[in-house]
ZANU-841846 format. One line per 3 residues: number of its first residue (from 1); for each residue x, y, z of C-alpha. Coordinates in pm, 1 decimal, decimal comma. Layout:
BEGIN
NUM> X:Y:Z ~ ... .
% end
This chain:
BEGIN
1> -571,6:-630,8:-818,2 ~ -520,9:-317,3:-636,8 ~ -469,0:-109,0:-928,1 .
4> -792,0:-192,0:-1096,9 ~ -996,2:-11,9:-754,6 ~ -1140,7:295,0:-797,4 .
7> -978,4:506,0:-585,1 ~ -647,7:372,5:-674,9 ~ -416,0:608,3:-912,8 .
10> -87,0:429,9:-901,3 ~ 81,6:98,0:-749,0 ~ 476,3:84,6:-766,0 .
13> 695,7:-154,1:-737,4 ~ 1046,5:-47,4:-668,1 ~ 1346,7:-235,8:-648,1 .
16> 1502,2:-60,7:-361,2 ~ 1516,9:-125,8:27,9 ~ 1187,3:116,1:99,3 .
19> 967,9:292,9:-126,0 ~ 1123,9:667,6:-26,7 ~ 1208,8:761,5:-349,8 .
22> 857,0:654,6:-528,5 ~ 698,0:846,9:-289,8 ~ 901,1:1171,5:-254,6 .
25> 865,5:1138,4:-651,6 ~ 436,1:1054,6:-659,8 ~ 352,6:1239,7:-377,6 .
28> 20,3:1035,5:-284,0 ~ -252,4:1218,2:-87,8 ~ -240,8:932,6:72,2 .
31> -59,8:655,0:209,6 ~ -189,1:317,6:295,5 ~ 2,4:107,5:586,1 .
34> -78,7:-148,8:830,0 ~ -240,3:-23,2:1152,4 ~ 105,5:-244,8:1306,9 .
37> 337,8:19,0:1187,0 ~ 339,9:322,1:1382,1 ~ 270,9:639,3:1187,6 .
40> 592,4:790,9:1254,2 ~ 766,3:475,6:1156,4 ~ 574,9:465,2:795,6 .
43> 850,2:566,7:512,0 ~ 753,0:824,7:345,6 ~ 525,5:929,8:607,7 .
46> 676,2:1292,0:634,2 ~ 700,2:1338,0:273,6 ~ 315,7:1309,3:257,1 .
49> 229,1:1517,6:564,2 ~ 449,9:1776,4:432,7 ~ 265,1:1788,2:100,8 .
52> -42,3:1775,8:255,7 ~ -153,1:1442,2:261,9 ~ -286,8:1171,7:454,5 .
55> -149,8:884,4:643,8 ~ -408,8:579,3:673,3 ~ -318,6:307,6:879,0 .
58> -575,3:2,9:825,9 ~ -633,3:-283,2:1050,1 ~ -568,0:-654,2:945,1 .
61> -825,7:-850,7:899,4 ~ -767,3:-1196,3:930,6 ~ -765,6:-1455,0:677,1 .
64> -814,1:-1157,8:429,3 ~ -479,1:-1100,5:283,1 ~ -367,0:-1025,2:-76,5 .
67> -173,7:-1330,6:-57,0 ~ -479,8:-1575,1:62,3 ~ -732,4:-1371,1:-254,7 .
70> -449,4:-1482,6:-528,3 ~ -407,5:-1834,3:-414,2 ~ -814,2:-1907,6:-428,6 .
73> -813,5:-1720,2:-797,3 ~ -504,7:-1957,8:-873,3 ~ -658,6:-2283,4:-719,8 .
76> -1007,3:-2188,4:-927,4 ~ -819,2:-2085,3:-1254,3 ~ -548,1:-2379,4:-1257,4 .
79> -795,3:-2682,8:-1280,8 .
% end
């Protein structure tokens, strides 16, 4: 899902205990994290400051989660 939005280059999943590697290695302009985490607490945070990018922290919306959008498309599909 994520990867088919525009502004979206690249969505990794790694198979480690934090994504520090993937980012040190894509570099992102920016980096997406819950407005929960604080910024200095992000991984990968100063990787992406230091290469000039951004760190966006997003508020949660509820009832809108990733998880809630692929159970309705797999209760609608699966009948």
């Amino acid at each position: 899902m994520l990867s088919n939005l525009k502004p979206v280059d690249y969505v990794v999943i790694f198979n480690e205990d934090t994504p520090y590697n993937s980012i040190k290695k894509i570099l992102p302009d920016i980096l997406v994290k819950g407005a929960d985490w604080a910024e200095d607490k992000i991984v990968g945070s100063d990787i992406v400051k230091q290469s000039g990018g951004e760190i966006k922290r997003i508020t949660f919306v509820e009832n809108n989660s990733s998880t809630n959008i692929i159970e309705k498309i797999i209760q609608l599909y699966t009948k």
